[in-house]
N, C-alpha and C positions, 0 to 999 in steps of 0.2 A: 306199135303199129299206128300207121294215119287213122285217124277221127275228124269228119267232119259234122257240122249241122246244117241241114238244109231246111227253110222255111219257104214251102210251097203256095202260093197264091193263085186263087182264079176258082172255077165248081172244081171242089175237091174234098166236099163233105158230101156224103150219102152218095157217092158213086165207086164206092169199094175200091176207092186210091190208098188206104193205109194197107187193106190185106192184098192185095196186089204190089203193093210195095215190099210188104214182107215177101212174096213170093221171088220176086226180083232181088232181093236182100241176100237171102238165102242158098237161090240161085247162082251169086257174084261171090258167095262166102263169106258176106259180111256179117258183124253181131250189130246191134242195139233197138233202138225202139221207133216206132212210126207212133203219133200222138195229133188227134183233134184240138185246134187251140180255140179259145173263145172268140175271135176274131173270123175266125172262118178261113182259116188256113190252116196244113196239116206242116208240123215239125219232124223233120224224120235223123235223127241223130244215127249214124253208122258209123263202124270200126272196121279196117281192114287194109288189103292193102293201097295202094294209091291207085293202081289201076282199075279194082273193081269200085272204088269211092270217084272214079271220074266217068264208070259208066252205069255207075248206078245215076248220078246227077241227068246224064243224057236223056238216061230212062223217066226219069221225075217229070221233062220237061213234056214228054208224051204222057204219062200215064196210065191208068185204064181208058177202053172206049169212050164211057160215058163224063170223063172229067175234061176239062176246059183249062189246062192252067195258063195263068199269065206272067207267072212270075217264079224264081227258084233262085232265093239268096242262099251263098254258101259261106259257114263261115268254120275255117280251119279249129281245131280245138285240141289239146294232149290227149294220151291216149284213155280210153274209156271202160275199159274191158268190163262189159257190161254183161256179159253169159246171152248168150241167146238173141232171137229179135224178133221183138214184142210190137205188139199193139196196142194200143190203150186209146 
């Protein structure tokens, strides 16, 4: 299955963009994990199929209400098969 990673930039810490992201994840039938980086951008790594991994990225670019993003680098990756999808 496609795997991609997407690194989300712009307010997307403390406005409930990772568990809103797993909601949409889960939602689209994707597996893998959404992650707070140091830099102040959320990583969100997903598995599945092509279609749900181009409208999960759509989704990324809105977010929750209260986030702001400015930016949603995607970068293709082999498959992941990660179980589940996590937050951290």
């Amino acid at each position: 299955m496609p795997a991609a990673r997407f690194l989300v930039g712009g307010r997307v810490q403390g406005v409930f963009y990772r568990a809103s992201t797993r909601e949409q994840a889960l939602a689209l039938g994707l597996l893998g994990h959404a992650r707070n980086l140091p830099d102040g951008r959320v990583e969100v790594v997903a598995e599945g199929s092509a279609a749900a991994l181009d409208a999960l990225e759509r989704w990324l670019w809105q977010g929750p209400p209260a986030a702001q993003v400015d930016a949603v680098e995607r970068t293709e990756l082999p498959e992941q098969a990660p179980g589940g999808f996590r937050i951290g």
